[in-house]
MIFIRO-303460 format. One line per 3 residues: number of its first residue (from 0); for each residue x, y, z of N, C-alpha, C. Coordinates in nm, 2 decimals, always signed. Each point is the difference from the previous one (the first is absolute). Layout:
BEGIN
NUM> X/Y/Z/X/Y/Z/X/Y/Z  ...;
***
This chain:
BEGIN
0> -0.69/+1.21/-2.27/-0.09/+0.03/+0.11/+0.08/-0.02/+0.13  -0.01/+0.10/+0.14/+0.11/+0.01/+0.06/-0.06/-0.14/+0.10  +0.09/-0.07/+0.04/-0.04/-0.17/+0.09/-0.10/+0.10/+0.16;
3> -0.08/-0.10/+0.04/-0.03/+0.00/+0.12/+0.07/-0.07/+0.09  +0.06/+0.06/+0.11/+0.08/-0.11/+0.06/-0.01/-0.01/+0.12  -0.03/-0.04/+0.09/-0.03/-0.06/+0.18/+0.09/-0.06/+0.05;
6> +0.05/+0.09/+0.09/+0.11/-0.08/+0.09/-0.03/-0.01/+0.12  +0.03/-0.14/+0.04/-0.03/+0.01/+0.14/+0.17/+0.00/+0.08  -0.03/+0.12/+0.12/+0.13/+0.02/+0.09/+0.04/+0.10/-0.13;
9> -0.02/+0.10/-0.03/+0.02/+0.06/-0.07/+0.05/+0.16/+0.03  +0.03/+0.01/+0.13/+0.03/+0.09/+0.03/+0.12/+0.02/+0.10  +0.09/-0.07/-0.04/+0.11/-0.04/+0.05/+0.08/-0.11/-0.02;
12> +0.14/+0.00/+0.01/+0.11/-0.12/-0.05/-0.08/-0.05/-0.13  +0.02/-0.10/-0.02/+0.03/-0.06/-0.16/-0.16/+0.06/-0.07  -0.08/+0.01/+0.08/-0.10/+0.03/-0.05/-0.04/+0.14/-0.06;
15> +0.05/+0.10/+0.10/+0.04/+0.13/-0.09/+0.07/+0.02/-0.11  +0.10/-0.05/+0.04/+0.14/-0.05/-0.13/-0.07/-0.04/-0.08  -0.12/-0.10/-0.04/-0.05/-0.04/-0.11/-0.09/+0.08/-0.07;
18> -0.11/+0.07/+0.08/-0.07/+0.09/-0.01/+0.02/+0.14/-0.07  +0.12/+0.07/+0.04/+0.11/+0.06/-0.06/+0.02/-0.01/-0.12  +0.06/-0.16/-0.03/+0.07/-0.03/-0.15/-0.14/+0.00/-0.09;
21> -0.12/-0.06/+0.03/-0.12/+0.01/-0.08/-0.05/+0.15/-0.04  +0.06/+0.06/+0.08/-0.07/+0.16/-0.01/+0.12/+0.06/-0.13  +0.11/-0.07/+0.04/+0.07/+0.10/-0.09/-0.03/-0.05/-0.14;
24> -0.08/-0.12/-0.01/+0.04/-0.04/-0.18/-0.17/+0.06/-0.03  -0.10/+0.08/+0.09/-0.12/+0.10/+0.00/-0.09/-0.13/-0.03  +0.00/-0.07/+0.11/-0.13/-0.07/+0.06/-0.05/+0.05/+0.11;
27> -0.15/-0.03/+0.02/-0.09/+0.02/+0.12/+0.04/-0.09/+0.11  +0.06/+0.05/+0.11/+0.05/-0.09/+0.10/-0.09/+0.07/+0.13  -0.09/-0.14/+0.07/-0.10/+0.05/+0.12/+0.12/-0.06/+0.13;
30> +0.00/+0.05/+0.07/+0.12/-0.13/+0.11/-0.11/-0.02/+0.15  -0.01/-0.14/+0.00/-0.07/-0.02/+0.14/+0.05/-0.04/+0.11  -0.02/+0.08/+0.11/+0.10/-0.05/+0.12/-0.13/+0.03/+0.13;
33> +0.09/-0.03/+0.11/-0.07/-0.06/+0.09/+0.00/+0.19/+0.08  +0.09/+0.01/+0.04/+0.02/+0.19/+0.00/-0.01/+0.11/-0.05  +0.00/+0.11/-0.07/+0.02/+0.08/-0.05/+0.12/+0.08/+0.03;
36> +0.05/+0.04/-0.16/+0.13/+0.02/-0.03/-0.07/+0.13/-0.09  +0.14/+0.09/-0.04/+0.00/+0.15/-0.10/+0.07/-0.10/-0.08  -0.04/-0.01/-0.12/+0.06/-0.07/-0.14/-0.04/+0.07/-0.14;
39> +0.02/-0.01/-0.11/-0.03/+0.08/-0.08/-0.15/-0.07/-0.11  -0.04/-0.07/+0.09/-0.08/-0.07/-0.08/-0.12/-0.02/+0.05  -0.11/-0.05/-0.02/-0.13/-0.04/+0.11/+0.04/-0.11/+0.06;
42> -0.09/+0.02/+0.11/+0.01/-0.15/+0.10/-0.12/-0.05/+0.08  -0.03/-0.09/+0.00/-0.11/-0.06/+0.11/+0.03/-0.09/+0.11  -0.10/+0.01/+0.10/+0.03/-0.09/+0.11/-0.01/-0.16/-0.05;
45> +0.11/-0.02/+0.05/-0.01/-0.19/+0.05/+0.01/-0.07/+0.09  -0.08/-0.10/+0.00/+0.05/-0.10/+0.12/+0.00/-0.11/-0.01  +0.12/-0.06/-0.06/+0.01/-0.16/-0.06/-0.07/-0.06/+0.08;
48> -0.02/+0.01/+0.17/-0.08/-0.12/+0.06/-0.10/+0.00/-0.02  -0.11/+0.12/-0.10/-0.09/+0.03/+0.03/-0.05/-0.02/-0.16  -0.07/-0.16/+0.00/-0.07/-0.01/-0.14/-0.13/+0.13/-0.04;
51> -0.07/+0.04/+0.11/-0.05/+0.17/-0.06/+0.08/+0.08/-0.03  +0.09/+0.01/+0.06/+0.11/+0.12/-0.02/+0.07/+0.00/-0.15  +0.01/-0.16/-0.03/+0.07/-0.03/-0.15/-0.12/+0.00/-0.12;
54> -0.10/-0.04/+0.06/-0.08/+0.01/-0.13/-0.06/+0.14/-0.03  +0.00/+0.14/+0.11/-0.04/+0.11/-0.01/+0.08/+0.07/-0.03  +0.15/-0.01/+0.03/+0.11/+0.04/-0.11/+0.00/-0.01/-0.15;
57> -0.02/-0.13/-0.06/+0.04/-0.04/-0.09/-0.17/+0.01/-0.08  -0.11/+0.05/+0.04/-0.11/+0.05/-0.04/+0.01/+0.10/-0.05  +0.06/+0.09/+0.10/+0.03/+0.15/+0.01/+0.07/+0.06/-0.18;
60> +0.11/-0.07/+0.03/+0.06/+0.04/-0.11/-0.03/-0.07/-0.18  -0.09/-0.12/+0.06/-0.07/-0.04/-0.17/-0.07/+0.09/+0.05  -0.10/+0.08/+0.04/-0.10/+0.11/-0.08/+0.05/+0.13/-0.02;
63> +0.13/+0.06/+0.11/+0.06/+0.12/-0.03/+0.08/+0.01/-0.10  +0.03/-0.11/-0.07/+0.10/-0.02/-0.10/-0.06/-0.10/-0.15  -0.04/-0.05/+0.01/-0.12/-0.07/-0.05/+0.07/-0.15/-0.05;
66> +0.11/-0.03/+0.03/+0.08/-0.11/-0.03/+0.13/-0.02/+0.13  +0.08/-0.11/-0.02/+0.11/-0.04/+0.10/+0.05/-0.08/-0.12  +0.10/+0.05/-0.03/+0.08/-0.02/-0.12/+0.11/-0.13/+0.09;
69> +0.09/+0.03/+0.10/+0.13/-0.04/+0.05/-0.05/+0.01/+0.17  -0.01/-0.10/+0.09/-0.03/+0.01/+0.09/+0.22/-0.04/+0.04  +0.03/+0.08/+0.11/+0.14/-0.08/+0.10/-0.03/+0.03/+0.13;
72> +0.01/-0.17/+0.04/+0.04/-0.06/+0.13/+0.10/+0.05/+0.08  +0.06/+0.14/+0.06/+0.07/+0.00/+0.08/+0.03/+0.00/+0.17  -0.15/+0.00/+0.03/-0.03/+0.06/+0.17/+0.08/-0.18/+0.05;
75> +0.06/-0.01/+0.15/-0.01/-0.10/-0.01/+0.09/+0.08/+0.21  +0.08/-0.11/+0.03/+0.05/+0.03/+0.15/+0.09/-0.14/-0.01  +0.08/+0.06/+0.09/+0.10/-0.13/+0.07/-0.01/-0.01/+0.15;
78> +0.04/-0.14/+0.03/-0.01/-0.04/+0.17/+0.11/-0.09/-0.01  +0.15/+0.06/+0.10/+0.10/-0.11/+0.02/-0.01/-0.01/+0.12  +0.09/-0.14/+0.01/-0.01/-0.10/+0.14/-0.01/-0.10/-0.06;
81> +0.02/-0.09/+0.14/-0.05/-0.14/-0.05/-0.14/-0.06/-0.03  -0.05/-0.11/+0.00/-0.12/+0.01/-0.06/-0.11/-0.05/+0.12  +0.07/-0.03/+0.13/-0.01/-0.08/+0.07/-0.02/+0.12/+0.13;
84> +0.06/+0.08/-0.05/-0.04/+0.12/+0.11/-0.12/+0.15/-0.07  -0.06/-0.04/-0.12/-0.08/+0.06/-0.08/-0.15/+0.01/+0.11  -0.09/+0.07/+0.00/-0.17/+0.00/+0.07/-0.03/-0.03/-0.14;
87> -0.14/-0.11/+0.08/-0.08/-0.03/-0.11/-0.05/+0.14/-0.13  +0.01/+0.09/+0.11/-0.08/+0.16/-0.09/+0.14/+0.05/-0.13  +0.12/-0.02/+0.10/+0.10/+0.06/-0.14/-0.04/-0.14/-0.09;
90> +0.04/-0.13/+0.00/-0.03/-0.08/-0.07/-0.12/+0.05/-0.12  -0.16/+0.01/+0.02/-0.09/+0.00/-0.01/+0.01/+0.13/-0.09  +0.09/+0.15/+0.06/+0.02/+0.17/-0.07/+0.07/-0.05/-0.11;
93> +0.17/-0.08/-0.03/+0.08/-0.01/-0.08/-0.08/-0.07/-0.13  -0.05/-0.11/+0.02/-0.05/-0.02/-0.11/-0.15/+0.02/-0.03  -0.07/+0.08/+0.08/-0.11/+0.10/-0.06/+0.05/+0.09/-0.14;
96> +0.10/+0.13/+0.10/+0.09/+0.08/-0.08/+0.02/-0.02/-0.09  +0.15/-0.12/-0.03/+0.06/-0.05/-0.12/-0.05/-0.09/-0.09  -0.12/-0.03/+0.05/-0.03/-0.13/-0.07/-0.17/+0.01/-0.04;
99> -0.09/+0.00/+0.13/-0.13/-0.04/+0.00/-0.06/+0.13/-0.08  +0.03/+0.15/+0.00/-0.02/+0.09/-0.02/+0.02/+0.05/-0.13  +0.13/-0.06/+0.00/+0.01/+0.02/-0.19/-0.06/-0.09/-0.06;
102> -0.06/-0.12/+0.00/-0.09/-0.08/-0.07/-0.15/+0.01/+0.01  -0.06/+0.11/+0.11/-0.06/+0.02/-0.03/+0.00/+0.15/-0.03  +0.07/+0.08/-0.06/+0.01/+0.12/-0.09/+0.02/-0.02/-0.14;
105> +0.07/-0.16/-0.03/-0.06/-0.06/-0.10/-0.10/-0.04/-0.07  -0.09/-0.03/+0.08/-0.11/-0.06/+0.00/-0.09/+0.13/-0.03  +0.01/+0.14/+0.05/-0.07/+0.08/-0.02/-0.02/+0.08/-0.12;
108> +0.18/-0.05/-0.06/-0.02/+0.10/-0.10/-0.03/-0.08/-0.14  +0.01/-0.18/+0.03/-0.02/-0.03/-0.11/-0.13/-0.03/-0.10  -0.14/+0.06/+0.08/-0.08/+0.01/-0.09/+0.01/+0.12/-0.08;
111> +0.02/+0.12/+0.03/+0.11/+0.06/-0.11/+0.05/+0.06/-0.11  +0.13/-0.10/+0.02/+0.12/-0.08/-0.10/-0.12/-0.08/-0.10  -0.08/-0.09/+0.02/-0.05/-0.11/-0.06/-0.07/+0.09/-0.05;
114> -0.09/+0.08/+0.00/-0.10/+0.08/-0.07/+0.04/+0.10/-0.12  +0.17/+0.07/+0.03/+0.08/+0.05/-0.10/+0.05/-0.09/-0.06  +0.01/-0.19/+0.06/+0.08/-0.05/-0.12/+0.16/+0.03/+0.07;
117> +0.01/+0.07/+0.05/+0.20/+0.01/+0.01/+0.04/+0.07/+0.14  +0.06/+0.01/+0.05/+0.06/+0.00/+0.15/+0.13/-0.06/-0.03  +0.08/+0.07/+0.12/+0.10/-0.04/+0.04/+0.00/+0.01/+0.17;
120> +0.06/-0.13/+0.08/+0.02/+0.01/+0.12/+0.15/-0.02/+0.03  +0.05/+0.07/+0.10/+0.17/-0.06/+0.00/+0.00/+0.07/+0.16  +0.03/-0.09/+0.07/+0.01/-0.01/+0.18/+0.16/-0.01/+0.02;
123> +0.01/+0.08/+0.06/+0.20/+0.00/+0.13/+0.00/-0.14/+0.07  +0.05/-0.09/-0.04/+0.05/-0.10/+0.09/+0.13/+0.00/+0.00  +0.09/-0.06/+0.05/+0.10/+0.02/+0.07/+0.08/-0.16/-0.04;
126> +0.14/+0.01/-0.01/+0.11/-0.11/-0.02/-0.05/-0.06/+0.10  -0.03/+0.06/+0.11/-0.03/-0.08/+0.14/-0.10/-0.16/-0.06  -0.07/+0.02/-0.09/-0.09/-0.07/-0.05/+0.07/-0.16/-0.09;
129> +0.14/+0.03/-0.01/+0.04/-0.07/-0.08/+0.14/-0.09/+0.12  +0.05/+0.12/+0.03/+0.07/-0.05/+0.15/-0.03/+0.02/+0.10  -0.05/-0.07/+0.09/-0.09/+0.06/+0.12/+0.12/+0.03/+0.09;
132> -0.06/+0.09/+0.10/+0.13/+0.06/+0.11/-0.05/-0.02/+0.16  +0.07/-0.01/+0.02/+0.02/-0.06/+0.18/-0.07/+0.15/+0.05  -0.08/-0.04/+0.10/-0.04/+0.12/+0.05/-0.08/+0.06/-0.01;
135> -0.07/+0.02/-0.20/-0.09/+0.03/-0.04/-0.05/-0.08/-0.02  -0.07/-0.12/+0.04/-0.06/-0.11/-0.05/-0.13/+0.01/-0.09  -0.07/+0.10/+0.06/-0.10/+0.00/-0.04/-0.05/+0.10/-0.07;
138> +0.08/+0.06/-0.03/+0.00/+0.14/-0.14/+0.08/-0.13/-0.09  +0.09/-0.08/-0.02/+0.10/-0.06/-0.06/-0.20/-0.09/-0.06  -0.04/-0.03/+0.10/-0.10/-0.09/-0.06/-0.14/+0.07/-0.07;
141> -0.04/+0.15/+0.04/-0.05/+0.04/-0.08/+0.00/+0.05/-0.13  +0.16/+0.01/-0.01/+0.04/+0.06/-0.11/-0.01/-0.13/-0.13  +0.02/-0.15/+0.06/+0.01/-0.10/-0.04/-0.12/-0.06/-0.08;
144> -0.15/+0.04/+0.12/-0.15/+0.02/-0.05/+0.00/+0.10/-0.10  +0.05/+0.11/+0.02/-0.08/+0.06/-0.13/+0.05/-0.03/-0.17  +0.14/-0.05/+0.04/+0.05/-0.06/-0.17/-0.08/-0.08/+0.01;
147> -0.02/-0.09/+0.05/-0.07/-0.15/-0.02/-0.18/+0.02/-0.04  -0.06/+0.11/+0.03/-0.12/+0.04/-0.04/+0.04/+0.07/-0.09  +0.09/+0.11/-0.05/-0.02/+0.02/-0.10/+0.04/-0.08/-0.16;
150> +0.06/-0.14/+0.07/+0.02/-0.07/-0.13/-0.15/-0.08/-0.03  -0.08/+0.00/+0.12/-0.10/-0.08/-0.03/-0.09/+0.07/-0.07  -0.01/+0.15/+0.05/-0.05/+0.09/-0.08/+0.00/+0.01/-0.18;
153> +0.10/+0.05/-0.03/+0.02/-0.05/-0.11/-0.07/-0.12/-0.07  +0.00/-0.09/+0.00/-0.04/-0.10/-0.03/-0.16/-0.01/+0.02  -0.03/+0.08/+0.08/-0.18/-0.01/+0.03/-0.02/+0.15/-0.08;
156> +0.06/+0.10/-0.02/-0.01/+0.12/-0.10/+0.03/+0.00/-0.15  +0.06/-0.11/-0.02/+0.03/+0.00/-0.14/-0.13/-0.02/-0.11  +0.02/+0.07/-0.10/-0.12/+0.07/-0.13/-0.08/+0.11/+0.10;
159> +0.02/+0.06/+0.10/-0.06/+0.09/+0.06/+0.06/+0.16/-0.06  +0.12/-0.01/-0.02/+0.04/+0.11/+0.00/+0.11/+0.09/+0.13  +0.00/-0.09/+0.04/+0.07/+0.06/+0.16/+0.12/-0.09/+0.02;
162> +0.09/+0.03/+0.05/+0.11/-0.01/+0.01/+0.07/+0.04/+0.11  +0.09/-0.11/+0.06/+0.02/+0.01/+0.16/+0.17/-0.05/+0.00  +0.06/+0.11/+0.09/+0.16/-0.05/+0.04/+0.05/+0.08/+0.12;
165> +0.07/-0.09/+0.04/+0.03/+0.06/+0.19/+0.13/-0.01/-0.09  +0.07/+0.16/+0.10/+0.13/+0.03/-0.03/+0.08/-0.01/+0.12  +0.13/-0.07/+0.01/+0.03/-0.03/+0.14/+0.14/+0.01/+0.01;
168> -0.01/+0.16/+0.04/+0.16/+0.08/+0.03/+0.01/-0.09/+0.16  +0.15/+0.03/-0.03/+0.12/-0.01/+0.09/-0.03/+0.17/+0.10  +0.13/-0.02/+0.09/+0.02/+0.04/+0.11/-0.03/+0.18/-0.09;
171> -0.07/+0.13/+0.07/-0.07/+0.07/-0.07/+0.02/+0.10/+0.11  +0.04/+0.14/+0.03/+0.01/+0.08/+0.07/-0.11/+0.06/+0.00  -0.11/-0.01/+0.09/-0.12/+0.10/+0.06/-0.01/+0.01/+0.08;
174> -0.11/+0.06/+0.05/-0.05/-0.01/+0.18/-0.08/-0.11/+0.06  +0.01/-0.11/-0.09/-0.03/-0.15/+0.04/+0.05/-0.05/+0.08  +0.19/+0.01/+0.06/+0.03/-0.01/+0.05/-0.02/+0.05/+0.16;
177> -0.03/+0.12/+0.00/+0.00/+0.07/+0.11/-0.16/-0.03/+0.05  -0.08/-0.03/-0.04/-0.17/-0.05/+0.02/+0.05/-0.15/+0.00  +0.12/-0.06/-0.02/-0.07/-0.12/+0.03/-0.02/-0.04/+0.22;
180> -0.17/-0.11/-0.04/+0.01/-0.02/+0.17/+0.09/-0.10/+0.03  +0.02/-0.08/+0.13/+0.01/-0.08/+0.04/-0.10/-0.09/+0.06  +0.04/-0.15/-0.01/-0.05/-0.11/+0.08/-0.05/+0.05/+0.15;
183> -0.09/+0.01/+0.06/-0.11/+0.06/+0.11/+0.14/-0.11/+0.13  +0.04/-0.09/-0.01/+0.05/-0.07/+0.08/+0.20/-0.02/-0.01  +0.04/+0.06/-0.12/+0.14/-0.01/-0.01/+0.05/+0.07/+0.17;
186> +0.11/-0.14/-0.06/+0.07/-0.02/+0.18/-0.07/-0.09/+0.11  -0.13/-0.02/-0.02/-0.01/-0.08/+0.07/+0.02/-0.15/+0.01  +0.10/-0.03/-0.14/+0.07/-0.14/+0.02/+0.15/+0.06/-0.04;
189> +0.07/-0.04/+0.09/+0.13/+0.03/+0.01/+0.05/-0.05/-0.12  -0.03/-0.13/-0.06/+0.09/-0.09/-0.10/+0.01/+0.07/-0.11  -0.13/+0.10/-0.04/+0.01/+0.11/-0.11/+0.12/+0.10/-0.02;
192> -0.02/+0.03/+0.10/+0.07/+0.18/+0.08/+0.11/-0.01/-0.13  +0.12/-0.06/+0.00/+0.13/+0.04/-0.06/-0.06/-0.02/-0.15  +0.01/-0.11/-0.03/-0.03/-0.02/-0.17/-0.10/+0.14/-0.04;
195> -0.13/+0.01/+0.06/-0.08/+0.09/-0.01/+0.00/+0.17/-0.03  +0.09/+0.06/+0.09/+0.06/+0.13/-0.01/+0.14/-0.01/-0.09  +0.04/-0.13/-0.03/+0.09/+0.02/-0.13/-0.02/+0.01/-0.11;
198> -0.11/-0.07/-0.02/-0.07/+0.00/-0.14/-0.12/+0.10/+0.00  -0.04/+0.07/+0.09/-0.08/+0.12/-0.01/+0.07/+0.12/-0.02  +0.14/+0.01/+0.04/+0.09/+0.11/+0.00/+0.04/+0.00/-0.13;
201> +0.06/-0.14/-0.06/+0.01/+0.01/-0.17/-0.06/+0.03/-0.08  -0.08/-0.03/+0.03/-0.15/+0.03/-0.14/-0.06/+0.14/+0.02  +0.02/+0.09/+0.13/+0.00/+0.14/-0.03/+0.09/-0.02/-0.02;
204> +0.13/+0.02/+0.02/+0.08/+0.07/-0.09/+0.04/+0.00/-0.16  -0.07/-0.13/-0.03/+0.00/-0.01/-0.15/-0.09/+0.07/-0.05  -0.12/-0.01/+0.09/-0.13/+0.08/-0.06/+0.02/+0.16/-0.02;
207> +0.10/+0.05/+0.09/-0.02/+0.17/-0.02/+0.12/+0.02/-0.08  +0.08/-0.15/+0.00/+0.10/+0.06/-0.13/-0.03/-0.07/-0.13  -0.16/-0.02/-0.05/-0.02/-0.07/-0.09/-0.02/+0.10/-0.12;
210> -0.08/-0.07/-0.15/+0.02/+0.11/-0.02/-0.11/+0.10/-0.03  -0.04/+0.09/-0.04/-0.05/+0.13/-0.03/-0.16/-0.09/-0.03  -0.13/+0.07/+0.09/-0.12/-0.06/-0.09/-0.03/+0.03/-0.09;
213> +0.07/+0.12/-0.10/-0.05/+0.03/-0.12/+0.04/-0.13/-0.09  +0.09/-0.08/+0.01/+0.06/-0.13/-0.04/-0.12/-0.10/-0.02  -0.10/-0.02/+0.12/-0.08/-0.07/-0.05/-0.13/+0.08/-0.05;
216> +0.01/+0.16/-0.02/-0.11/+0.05/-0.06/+0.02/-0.01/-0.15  +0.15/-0.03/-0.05/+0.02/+0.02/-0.16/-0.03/-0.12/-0.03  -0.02/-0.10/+0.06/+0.00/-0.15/-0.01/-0.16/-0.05/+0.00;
219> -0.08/+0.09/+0.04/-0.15/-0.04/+0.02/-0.08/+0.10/-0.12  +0.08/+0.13/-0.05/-0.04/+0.02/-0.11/+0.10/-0.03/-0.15  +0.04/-0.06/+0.01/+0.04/-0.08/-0.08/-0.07/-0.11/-0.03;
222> -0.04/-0.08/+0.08/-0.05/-0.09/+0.02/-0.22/+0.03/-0.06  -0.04/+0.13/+0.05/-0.10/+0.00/+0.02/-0.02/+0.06/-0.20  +0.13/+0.06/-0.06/-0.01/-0.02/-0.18/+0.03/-0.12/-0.03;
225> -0.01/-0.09/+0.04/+0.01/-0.13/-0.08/-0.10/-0.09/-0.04  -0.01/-0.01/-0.14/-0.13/-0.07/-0.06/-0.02/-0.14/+0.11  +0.11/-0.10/+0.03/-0.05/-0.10/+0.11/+0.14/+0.00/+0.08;
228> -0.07/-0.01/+0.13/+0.10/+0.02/+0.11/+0.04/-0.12/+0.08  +0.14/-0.01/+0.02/+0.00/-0.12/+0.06/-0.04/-0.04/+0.18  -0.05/-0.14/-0.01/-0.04/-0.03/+0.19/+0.09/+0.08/+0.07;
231> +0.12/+0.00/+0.01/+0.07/+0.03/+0.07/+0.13/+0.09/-0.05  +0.02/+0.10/+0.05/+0.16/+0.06/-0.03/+0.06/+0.05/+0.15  +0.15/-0.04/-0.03/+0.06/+0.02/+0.11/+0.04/+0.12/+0.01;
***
C-alpha cells in the first residue's frame, strides 16, 4: 500500500528534496507550506503560527486520504545576530516556526497514528542542535528543543505505534541561506560588529557550499523503511 506522507515546508530546499525522494519509491506525498508553489504533487495551506491553520491541514488530508501514514517536520526559518540585538517578535517568530509549530503539527496528527496503531514522525533539526553557533543563538536553541521533545516523545508514545526521530544535517545548500533574516537591531552594539559578520559570512559560505538536499532526503527515507528508528541521526 503506497505510504501517506505530509510534509511540512515541503515545497522547497530540504523539504522538496524529501518530498521528491518519497514520490520516487510511489508514495502519496501531500506538501504543506505557507505559499504556494508548482510541484508535482498536492499541497495545502499552512500556517505553523496558526493552531487552526495546523489542525485544518492535517484534518484535510486524514479525510482526503483516509490515513497519515509518515508525517516530516521540515518548514522551519533562521534569525542571525546576536541575541542581544534580537525584537521580542523575531524571538517569539524563531521558535514559533522551528519549534512551537512543529509540536503542535505533532500533536495534530497524533490522534491518527494512534488509531492506525503505526506512524512515523521524523523532523529537520540541525548539528546546530548539538553544537550551538554564535550568532544563531536561537535557531541553535530551537533546534536543541525539538531533539529534546522528541526524546521525550518517544518515551510517552511507546506501545502506541508511532515512532519519532529528528534528523540533523550539517551545513546543506538551499535557499535557507538566502531567506535567512537578521537580528531587527544588529549594529546597534558595536562590540558584536567584527566577530558577528565573520561568523555570518562563514556559515553562508559553508551553507551554499554544503551538501546537496537530496543528501538529507535519502536519509529521511531511509529512515522512514525502518521497522524502529533511531532519536536521533546525524
Amino acid at each position: 500500500m503506497n505510504r501517506i506522507v505530509l510534509i511540512t515546508g515541503g515545497t522547497k530546499g530540504i523539504g522538496l528534496a524529501v518530498a521528491q525522494a518519497f514520490l520516487a519509491k510511489g508514495d502519496i506525498v501531500i506538501g504543506a507550506s505557507r505559499r504556494p508553489a508548482e510541484v508535482p504533487f498536492p499541497t495545502h495551506a499552512l500556517d505553523l503560527s496558526s493552531e487552526e491553520s495546523i489542525r485544518e491541514c492535517v484534518g484535510w488530508v486524514a479525510r482526503e486520504y483516509g490515513r497519515i501514514d509518515i508525517l516530516v517536520n521540515s518548514a522551519g526559518m533562521g534569525i542571525g545576530g546576536p541575541l542581544e540585538d534580537y525584537s521580542d517578535a523575531q524571538l517569539q517568530r524563531e521558535c514559533q516556526l522551528n519549534f512551537i509549530g512543529t509540536a503542535r503539527m505533532i500533536c495534530a496528527v497524533l490522534p491518527y497514528m494512534r488509531a492506525q496503531n503505526a506512524g512515523k514522525i521524523i523532523s529537520i533539526g540541525s548539528v546546530a542542535a548539538r553544537i550551538p553557533i554564535p550568532f544563531q543563538s536561537m535557531y541553535s536553541a530551537s533546534k536543541a528543543a525539538l531533539a529534546s521533545m522528541t526524546g521525550a516523545l518517544r518515551l510517552e508514545l511507546k506501545g502506541t505505534g508511532v515512532s519519532l526521530c529528528v534528523v540533523e544535517p550539517g551545513d546543506t545548500s538551499t535557499g535557507f541561506t538566502a531567506a535567512r533574516e537578521f537580528a531587527a537591531g544588529t549594529g546597534e552594539h558595536p562590540c558584536y560588529q567584527a566577530p558577528c559578520e565573520h561568523a555570518l559570512n562563514a556559515m553562508m559560505h559553508d551553507e551554499i557550499h554544503g551538501k546537496p538536499p537530496e543528501t538529507v532526503a535519502r536519509a529521511v527515507v531511509r529512515l522512514a523503511g525502518k521497522r524502529r528508528m533511531p532519536a536521533r541521526r546525524v
